[in-house]
C-alpha positions in Angstrom: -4.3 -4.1 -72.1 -1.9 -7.1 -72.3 -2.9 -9.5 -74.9 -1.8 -13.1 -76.1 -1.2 -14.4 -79.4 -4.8 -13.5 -81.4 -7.6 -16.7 -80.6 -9.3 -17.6 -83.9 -6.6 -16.0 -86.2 -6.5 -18.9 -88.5 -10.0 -18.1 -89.5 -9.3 -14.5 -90.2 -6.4 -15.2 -92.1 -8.6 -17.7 -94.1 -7.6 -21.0 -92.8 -9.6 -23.4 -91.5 -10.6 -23.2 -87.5 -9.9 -26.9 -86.0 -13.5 -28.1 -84.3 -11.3 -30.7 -82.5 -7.6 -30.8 -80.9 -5.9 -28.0 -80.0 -5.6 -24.4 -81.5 -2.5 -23.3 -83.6 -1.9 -20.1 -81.4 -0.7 -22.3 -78.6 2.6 -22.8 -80.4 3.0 -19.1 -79.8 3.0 -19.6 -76.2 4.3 -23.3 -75.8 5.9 -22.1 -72.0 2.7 -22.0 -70.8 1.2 -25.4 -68.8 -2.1 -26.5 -70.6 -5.0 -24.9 -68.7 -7.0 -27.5 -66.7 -9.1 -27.7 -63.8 -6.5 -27.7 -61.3 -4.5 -25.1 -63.3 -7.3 -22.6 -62.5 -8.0 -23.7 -59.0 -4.2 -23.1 -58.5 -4.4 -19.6 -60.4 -7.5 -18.7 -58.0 -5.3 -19.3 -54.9 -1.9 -17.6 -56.5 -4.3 -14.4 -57.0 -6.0 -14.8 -53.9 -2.9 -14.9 -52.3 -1.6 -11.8 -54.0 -4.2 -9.7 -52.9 -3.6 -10.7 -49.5 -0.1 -9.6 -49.7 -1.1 -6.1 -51.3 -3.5 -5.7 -48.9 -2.5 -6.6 -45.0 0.5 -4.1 -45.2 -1.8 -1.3 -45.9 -4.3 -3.0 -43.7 -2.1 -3.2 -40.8 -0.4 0.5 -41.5 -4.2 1.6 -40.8 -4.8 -0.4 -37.7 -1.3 0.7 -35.4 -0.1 4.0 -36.7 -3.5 5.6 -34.6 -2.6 3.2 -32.1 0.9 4.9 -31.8 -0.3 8.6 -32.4 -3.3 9.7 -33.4 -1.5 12.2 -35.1 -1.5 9.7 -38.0 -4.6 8.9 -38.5 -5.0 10.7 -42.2 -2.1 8.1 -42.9 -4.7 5.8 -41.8 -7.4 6.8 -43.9 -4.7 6.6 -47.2 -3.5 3.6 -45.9 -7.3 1.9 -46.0 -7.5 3.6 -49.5 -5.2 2.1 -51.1 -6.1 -1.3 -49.9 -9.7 -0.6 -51.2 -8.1 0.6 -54.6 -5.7 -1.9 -55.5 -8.0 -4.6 -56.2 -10.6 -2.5 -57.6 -7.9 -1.8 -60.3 -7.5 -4.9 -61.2 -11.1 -5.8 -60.9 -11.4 -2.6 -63.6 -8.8 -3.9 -65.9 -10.4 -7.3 -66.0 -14.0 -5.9 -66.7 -12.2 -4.2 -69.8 -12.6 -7.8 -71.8 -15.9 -6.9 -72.5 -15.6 -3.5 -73.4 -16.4 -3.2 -77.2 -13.7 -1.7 -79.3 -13.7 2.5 -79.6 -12.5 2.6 -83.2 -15.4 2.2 -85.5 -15.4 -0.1 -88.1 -15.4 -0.6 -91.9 -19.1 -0.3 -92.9 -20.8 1.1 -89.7 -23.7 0.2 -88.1 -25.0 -2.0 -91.1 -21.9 -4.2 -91.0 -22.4 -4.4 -87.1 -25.9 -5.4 -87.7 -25.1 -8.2 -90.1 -22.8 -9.3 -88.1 -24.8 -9.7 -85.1 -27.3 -11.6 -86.8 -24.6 -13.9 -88.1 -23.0 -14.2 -84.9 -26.7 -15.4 -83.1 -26.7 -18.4 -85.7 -24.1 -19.6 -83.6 -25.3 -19.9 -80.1 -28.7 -21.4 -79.1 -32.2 -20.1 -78.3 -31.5 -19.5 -74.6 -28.8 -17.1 -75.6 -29.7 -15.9 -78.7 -31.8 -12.8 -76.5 -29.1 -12.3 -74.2 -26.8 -12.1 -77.2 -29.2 -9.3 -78.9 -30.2 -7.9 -75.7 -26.3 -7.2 -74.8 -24.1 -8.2 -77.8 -22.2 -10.3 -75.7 -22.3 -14.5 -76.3 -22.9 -17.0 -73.5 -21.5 -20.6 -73.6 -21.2 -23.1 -70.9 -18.0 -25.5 -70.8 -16.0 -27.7 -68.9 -14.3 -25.3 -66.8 -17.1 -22.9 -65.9 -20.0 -20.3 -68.0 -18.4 -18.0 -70.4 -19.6 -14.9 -71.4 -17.3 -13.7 -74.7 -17.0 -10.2 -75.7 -14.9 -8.6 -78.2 -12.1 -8.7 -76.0 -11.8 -11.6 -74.4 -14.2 -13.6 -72.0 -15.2 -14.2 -68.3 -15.2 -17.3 -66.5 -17.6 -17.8 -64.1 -16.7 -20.7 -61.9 -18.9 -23.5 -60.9 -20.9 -22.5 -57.8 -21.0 -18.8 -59.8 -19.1 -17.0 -56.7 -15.8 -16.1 -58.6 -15.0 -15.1 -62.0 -12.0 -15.5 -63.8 -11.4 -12.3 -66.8 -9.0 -13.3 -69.6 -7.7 -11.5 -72.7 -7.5 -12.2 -76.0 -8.1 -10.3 -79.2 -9.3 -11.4 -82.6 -7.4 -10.6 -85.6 -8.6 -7.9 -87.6 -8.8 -4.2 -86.4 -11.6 -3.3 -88.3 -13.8 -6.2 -87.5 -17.2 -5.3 -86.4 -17.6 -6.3 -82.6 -19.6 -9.4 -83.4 -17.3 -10.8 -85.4 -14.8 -10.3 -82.9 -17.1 -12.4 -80.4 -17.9 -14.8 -82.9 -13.6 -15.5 -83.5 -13.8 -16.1 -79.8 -16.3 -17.9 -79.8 -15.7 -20.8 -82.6 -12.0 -20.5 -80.9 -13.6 -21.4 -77.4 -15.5 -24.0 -78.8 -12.7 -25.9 -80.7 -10.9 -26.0 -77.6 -11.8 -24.7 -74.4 -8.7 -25.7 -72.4 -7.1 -24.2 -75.2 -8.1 -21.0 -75.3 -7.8 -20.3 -71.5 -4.0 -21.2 -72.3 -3.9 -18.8 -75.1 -5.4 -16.0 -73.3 -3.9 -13.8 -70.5 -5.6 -14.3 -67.1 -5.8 -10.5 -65.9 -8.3 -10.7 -62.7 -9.7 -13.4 -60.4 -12.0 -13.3 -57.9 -15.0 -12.6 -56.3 -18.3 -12.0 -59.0 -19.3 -8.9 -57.2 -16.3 -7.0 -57.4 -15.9 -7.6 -61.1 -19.9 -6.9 -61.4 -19.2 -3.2 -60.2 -16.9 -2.7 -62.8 -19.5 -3.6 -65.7 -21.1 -1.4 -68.0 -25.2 -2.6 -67.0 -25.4 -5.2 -70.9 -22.2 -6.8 -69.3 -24.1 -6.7 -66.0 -26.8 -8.2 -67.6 -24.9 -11.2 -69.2 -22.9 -11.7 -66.0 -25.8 -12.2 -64.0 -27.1 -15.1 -66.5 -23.8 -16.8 -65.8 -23.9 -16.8 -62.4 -27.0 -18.1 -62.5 -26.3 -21.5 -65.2 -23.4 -22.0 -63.2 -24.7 -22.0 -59.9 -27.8 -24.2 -61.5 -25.2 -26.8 -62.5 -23.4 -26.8 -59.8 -26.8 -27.8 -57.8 -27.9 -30.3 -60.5 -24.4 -32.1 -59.9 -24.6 -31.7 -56.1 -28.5 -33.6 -56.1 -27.1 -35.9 -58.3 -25.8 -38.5 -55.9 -28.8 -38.3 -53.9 -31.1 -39.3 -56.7 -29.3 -42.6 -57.4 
């Protein structure tokens, strides 16, 4: 899995996390444009658009070989296969952000423990029982619900139909997988524009296609997403109407 500069590596390292401005790891990546609301709007269309173009070939390969010979139809059947499979790869690769780590860490399952419990200290009592319940962190932003893992986060989009999977690794190889979450997590917080600029965007789309991919915690915390995002987005749509 591709990953960007480590998010959070100051505090690791023992320097001091900013809780305002931007994060230091974005000098490691200063070609990229500053992630804002339009940035991931235009990302959402740049990889619908890909998708389309992987797709239709395959798609149309299906639809006229049989119409030329019906000798081909097995190429047909491949042909709709692979356009079923290519997304679903990506979707796979993206759901791999909240995969926790397999090599075990320094101290075992009482420096996990410890960790976790420090790591609920840092989100509120709403998710503080998703956190223990699936040792994944929720946080709503700016720019959509996040749920961070040890890997990097999804992005559930206001509305809650399409999720956004970035990577990004805390440093530290041996760091239990809470504390991993809870780099992410303070990094997200200092700046959320930030971090998405920091961290490599490796699948967009639609929620259920990334669901799929899930182990059932991740399933778990995805669903609680999509359901704070799609609440805001109906709080901010009655707004108007209740002035």
């Amino acid at each position: 899995m591709d990953t960007a500069p480590p998010a959070g590596a100051g505090a690791g390292a023992g320097a001091p996390l900013p809780l305002s401005g931007e994060l230091p790891e974005l000098a490691g990546v200063h070609w990229r444009r500053r992630v804002d609301e339009e940035g991931l709007r235009r990302a959402d269309r740049l990889w619908t658009l890909s998708a389309v173009a992987h797709e239709v070939p395959f798609l149309l390969t299906a639809v006229l070989l049989p119409a030329l010979n019906l000798i081909m139809i097995p190429v047909s059947v491949a042909a709709l296969a692979f356009a079923w499979v290519i997304p679903e790869l990506y979707a796979a690769r993206g759901a791999g952000v909240l995969r926790p780590p397999r090599r075990a860490v320094s101290g075992g399952a009482a420096a996990e423990h410890r960790a976790l419990g420090l790591l609920a200290d840092l989100v509120g009592h709403d998710a503080r029982d998703l956190l223990t319940r699936t040792g994944l962190a929720l946080e709503a932003g700016r720019l959509g619900v996040w749920v961070v893992g040890p890997a990097g986060a999804l992005l559930v989009r206001p509305g809650g139909r399409r999720v956004q999977c970035y990577c990004v690794r805390a440093t530290g190889d041996d760091l239990p997988v809470a504390d991993r979450v809870a780099h992410l997590l303070l990094a997200l917080r200092a700046d959320e524009p930030g971090f998405a600029t920091v961290a490599n965007l490796t699948f967009s789309g639609a929620g259920w296609r990334i669901r799929r991919r899930l182990a059932p915690p991740a399933r778990l915390a995805l669903s609680a997403a999509v359901g704070v995002a799609a609440a805001g987005t109906a709080r901010r749509t009655r707004a108007p109407a209740a002035v």
